[in-house]
N, C-alpha and C positions, 0 to 999 in steps of 0.2 A: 574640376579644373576650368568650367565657366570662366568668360570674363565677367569685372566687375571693377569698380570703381577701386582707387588707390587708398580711397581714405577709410575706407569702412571698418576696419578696426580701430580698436580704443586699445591703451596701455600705452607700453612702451613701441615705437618703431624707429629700424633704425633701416635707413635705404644708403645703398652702397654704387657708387658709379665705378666704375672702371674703365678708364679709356684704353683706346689700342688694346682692345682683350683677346684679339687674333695673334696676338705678338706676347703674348702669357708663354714663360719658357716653364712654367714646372712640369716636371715628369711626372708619372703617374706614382702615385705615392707623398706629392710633396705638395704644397698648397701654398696659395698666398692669402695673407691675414689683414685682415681692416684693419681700421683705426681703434683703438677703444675706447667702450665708453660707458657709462653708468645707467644703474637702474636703480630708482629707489623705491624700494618695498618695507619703507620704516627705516633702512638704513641702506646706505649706500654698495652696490653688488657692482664688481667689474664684468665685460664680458668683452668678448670678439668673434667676429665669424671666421670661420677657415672654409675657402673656397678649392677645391681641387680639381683644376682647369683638366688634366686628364684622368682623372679618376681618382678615387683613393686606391682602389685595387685593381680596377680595370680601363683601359683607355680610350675606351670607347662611350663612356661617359662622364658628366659631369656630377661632381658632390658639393654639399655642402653640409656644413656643420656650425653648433654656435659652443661656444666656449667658455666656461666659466673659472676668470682666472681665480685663483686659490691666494686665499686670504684665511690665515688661520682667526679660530671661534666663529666664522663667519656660520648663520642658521642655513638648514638646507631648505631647498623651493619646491613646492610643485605648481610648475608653470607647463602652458601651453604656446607653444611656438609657430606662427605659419610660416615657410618659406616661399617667397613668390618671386616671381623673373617678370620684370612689369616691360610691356609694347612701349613703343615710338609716342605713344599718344596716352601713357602713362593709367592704363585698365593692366590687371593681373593676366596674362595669359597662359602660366604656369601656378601653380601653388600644391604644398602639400603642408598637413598638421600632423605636429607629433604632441606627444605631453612624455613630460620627463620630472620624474625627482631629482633637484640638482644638489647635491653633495656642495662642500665646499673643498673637494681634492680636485675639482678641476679638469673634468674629463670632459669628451665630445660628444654631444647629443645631436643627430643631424638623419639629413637622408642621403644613402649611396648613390642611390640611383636617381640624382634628380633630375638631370638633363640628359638625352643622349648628343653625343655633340654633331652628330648630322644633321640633328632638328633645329640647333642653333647652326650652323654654317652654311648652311645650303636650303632645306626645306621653308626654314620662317628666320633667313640671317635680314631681310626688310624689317622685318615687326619686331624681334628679338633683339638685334644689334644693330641698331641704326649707328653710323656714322662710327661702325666697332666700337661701342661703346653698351655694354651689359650692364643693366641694373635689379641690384638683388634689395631684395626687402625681405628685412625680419622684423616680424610682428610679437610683440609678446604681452600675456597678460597672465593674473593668476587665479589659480582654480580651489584653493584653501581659502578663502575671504579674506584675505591681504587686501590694503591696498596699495595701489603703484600708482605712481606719480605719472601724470598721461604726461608724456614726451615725444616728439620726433627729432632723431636727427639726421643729419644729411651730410654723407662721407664723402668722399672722393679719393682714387687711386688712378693716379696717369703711367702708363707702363713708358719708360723713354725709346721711343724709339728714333732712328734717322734715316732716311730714304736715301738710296742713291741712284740714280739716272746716268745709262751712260753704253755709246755705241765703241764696239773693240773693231777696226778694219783688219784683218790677217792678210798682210800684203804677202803677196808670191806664193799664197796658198799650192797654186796648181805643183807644186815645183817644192813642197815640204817631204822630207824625208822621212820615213821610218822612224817611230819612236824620238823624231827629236821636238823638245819641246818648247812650245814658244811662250814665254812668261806677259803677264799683264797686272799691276799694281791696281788692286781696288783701294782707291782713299776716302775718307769722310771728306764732309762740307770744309771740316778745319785742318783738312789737307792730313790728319792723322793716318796711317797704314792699318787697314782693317783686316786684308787676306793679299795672298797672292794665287792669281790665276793662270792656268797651266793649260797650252791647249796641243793637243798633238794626234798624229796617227799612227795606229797597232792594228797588225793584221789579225785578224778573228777569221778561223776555218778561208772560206774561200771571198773576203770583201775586206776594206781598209777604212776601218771604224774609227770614227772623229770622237775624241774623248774631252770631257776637260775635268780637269783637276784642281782643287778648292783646298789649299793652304791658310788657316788662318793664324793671325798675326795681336790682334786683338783681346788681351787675356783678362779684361773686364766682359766679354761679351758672352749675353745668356743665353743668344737665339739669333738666329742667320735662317732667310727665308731670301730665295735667289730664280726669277724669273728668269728664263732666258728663252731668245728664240733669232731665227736666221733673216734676215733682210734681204729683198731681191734689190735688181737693179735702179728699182727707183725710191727706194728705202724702205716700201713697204711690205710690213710681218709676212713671212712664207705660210702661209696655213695648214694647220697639221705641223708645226715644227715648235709653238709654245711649252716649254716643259717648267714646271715650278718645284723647287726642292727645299725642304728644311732641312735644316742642322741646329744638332742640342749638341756633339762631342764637338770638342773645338782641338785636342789634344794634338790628334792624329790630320793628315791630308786626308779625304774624301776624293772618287772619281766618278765620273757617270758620262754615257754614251751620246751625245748627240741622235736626235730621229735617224737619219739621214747618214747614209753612206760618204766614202770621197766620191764613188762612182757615181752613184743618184746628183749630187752638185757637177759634176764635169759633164754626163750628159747633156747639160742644158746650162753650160757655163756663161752663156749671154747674159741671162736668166741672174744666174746664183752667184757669179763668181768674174762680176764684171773685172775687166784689165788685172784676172787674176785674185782679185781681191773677194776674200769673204769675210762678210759685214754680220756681225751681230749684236743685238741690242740684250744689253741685263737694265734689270729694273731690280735692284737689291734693299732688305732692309735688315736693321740688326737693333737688337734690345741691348740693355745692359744694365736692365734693371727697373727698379721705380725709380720716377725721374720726381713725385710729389704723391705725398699719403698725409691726408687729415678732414677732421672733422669742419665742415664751412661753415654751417649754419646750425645754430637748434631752439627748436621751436616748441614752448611752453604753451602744450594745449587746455583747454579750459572743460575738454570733456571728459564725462568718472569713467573709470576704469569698467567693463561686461559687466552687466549684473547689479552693477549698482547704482542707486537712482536720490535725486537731490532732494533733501526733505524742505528744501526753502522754494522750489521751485526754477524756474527759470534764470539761468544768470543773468545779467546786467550785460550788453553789449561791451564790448571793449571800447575803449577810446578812440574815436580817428585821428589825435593829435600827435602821434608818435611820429610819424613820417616829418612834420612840420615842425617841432623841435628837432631830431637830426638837423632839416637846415636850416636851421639858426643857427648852428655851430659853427658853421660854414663863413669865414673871412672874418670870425673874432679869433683870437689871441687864448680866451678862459680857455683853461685848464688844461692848454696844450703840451704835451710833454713831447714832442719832437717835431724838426724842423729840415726840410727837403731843401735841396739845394743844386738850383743846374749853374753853370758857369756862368750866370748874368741876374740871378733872383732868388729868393728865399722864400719858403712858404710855410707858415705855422700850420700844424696837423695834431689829431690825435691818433695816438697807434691803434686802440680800439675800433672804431670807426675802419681802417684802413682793413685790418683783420678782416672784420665783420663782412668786409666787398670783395678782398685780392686775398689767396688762399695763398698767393705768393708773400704780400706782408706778412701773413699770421705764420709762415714758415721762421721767415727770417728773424721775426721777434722773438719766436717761440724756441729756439735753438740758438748756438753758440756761433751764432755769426756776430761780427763785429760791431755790425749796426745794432743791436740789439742790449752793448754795452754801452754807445754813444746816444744823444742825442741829436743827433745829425745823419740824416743820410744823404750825399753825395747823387746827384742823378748824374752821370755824367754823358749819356746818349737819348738825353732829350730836351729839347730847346723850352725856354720858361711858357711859352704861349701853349704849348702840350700838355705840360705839367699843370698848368691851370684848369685847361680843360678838362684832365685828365680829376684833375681834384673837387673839380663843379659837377660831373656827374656821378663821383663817391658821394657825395653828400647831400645833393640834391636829386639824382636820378635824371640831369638833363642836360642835353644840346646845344649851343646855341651858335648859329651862324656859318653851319657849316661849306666849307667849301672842297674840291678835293683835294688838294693840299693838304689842308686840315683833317681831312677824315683820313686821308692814307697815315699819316702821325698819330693821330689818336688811335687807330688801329692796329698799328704798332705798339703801342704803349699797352692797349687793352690786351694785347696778344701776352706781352712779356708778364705781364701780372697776372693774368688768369681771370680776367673781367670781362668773362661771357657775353651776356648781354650787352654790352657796352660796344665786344666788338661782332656781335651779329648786326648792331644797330647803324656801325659804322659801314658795315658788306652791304648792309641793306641800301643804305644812299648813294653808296659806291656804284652798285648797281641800276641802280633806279638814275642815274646821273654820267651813265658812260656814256661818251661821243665818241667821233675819232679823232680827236685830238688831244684825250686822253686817255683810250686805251692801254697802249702799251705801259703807260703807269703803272696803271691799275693792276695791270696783266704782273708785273713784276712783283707788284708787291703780294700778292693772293699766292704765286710761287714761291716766294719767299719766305714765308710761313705754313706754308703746305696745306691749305687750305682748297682742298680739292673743288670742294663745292662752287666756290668762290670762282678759282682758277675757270673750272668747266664754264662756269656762264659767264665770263671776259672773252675765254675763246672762242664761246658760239655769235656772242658779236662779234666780235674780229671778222670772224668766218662769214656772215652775214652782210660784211659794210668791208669789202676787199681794196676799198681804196687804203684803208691801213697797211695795207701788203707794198704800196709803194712810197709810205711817205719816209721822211729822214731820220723818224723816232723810232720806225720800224728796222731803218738800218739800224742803229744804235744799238738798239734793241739787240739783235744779233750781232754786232760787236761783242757783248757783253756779256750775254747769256745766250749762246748757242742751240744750248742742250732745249731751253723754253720755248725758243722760234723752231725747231726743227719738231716738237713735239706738238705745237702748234699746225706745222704743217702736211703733218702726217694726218690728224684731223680731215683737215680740207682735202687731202688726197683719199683718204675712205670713205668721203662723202660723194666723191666722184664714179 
């Protein structure tokens, strides 16, 4: 279980990203499946990995398996397969090797016990799951003298998830009755009804116990994970009163007890229960599913499969001319088969090209969306000077002239397409280029896309340069988004 470098196998590899993998709803017994993809060993073999976030049989670990979908006359294999769970900085910090005879009926070859999931959540969640996001690698070669076609590819799986932020005041708390109950609507960002929330007091033996009760409403959703905790008088967290709950049944209502008595809040009603009011903060999130699963990239290696060795000798370098035809493509017309369109300009593209960069284009082509029968697609929430830029660095890999104006739209754009680099590139200047006169921009847009990383070091400037705290953009600011500035300044008050 060493570490060791990512590349050092030859054959086939195929690496699997999973984002939001904290927010994985399968129970234990049920697994989520890659993308799939091939291996040729003389003829083309399908496969997939089946990952079981709680176990296959038990919940307290993590499985995996790889699968060979069944294709009748197909020959059987005897392959070797490593499984690894690759660190932040892309070394194996997990691995194990099986070898298996693979039939062509299609069964699971894997290990049960490959992760325990304390190792990934808590003990190594830095190195394992940076930015919740798990990547799995399977390696495979074979042990009969076949040979396989050396391959990598590189998958991707984003779990959908949507956060929600948000303080409940229970006015006239002191002065609530018995068992009556006071209801609270959780909505999404698009104002959709997620659950209703239920809060009230039941006496238990000899104390009057705060309960609250979790209705949901929501019948697409896979997974409901729900932060809550008590607010004193000057909004900040009570200590000792953070509780975090998941939910997988959605059918039934759910209830669970507050820390905290009515009587523990009223003794020190200054305190807990200012002008009567008790203040509590949820920080909620909920799945409802894959939000994008596919293949992004794959990459034709030039080196032989274990074992086997070049009888001509060394190859010939690759070309470095590939990168420099791509942009040549870039602002001719040949061979373009589709044509982007915001409400002021038109721009010729090829769909390949777009694929190759935006896991979001290769969806929409790849599947029965309408763009994908037209050749025209419609931009219609982006101004042509974005679209440009936005189409100069698909094809070239570059920047040019940025301001932040510019970088907060292109960042936008990078976000909605799924062009990573493009928009870590655009955080980076953003950063690198905050003042206080344009903070609170900055600040909204990194909220906006939930960009935590982002968001945190906008706020620690803020927090750093307080003349933001009184100018007019700051008001604004808080006109608009409440929920940003008040979690902003909760910050500033924990640092005090």
């Amino acid at each position: 279980m060493g570490s060791e470098h990512a590349e050092k196998k030859t054959g086939c590899i195929f690496q699997w990203k999973i984002h939001n993998y904290s927010y994985c709803w399968q129970k234990t017994g049920s697994c989520l499946q890659s993308p799939e993809f091939s291996v040729d060993v003389g003829k083309q073999t399908k496969w997939k990995l089946y990952l079981y976030p709680r176990g296959r049989y038990s919940k307290d670990i993590i499985s995996v398996y790889i699968y060979r979908i069944h294709v009748a006359r197909d020959e059987d294999l005897d392959l070797r397969c490593e499984f690894s769970v690759l660190s932040a900085d892309g070394l194996i910090s997990r691995s194990v090797t099986i070898f298996r005879h693979f039939t062509n009926e299609g069964r699971l070859a894997g290990y049960t016990s490959f992760l325990k999931r304390d190792d990934l959540f808590t003990a190594n969640r830095e190195t394992l799951l940076p930015e919740d996001t798990l990547t799995i690698r399977c390696s495979m070669w074979t042990v009969d003298g076949r040979d396989m076609r050396s391959v990598q590819y590189f998958a991707r799986t984003v779990v959908k998830v949507e956060h929600v932020t948000f303080i409940w005041s229970v006015k006239n708390f002191i002065r609530l009755e018995l068992n009556w109950k006071i209801p609270f609507a959780i909505r999404s960002v698009s104002n959709a009804l997620l659950a209703i929330l239920h809060l009230f007091v039941e006496k238990d033996c000899c104390c009057e116990r705060i309960w609250l009760e979790i209705e949901f409403s929501d019948e697409c959703m896979q997974f409901f994970t729900m932060q809550s905790s008590i607010l004193d008088e000057r909004g900040e967290e009570v200590e000792g009163t953070r509780q975090e709950r998941h939910f997988h049944e959605f059918s039934k209502s759910t209830k669970y007890p507050l820390p905290w008595t009515k009587r523990q809040l009223m003794e020190n009603d200054a305190r807990y229960l200012p002008a009567g009011v008790l203040s509590l903060k949820f920080e909620c999130a909920s799945s409802t599913g894959t939000g994008y699963e596919g293949i992004e990239r794959i990459d034709l290696r030039s080196s032989l499969p274990p074992g086997s060795r070049s009888k001509k000798g060394k190859l010939p370098e690759a070309s470095n001319t590939l990168t420099d035809d791509i942009k040549s493509l870039y602002g001719v017309e040949f061979l373009c088969d589709l044509e982007l369109r915001t409400s002021t300009s038109s721009f010729s593209a090829h769909k390949i090209i777009l694929c190759a960069r935006s896991p979001v284009f290769t969806k929409m082509f790849a599947t029965d969306f309408r763009e994908n029968k037209s050749k025209c697609v419609e931009i219609t929430d982006m101004d042509s000077d974005t679209l440009r830029r936005l189409l100069l660095y698909i094809y070239t890999d570059t920047l040019e002239d940025l301001d932040i104006k510019t970088a907060c739209r292109l960042y936008e754009a990078a976000d909605k397409y799924w062009i990573l680099s493009l928009k870590d590139r655009c955080s980076a200047f953003l950063k690198e280029n905050l003042d206080t006169s344009n903070a609170c921009e900055v600040l909204a847009v990194a909220d906006m896309h939930n960009d935590e990383d982002f968001k945190l070091a906008v706020q620690e400037y803020i927090l750093e340069h307080e003349c933001v705290f009184r100018s007019e953009k700051w008001k604004y600011l808080i006109s608009i988004n409440p929920k940003l500035t008040s979690e902003t300044m909760f910050r500033k008050f924990n640092r005090m």
